[in-house]
N, C-alpha and C positions, 0 to 999 in steps of 0.2 A: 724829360724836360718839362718847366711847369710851361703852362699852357698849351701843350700842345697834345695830339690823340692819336691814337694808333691806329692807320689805316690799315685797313686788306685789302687788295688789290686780286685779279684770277683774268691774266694775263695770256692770250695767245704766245707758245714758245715752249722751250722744253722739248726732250725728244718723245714724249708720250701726249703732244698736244697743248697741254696748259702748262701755267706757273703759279705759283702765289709771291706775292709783292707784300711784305712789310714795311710800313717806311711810320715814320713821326709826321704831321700832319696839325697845322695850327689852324685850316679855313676848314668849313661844312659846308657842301653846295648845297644847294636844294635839293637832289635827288639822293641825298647819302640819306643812309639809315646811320640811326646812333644809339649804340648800346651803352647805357650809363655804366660804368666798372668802380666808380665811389670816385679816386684818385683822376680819372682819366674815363673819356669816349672812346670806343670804338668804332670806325666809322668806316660804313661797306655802301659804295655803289651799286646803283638796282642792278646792272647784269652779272656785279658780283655776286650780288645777296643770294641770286637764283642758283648758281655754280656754288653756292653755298650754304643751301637750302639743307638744314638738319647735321652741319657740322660740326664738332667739337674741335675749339683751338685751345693749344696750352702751350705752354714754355718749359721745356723742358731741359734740365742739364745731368749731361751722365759724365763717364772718364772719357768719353771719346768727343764729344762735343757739347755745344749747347745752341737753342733756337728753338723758333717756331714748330711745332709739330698738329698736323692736322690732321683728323681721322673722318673723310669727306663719302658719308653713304651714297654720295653719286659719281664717285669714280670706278669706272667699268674698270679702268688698267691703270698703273702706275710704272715709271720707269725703275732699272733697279735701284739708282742711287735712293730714289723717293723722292726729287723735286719736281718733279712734275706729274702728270696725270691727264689721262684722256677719259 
């Protein structure tokens, strides 16, 4: 949607601990970090940013689904589905 950016969120929950949160997002607080993407902001909360210190996010679609897919070098464990992570 125009104006507005794609937040990440790293949410207490999940049965391995965390979550991640996508959502569309039109305000940037003071403490968001903002990654320019050309079309659109990215924009991660400092205790996100930390739980997401050296991760790679993509959007991915196969025949079974499609979404966010994260590949986060600081998750010790992950549940089996893959939404969540400790």
């Amino acid at each position: 949607k125009e104006g507005f950016n794609l937040r990440i969120k790293v949410l207490p929950g999940g049965c391995a601990g965390y979550t991640y949160e996508f959502a569309l997002d039109d305000e940037q607080t003071a403490d968001d970090t903002a990654i320019d993407k050309g079309e659109f902001k990215v924009l991660v909360d400092m205790p996100s940013l930390q739980a997401l210190q050296g991760s790679v996010v993509d959007y991915v679609e196969t025949l079974q689904k499609s979404g966010f897919k994260v590949d986060n070098p600081n998750a010790k464990a992950t549940c089996s589905c893959g939404s969540s992570f400790g």
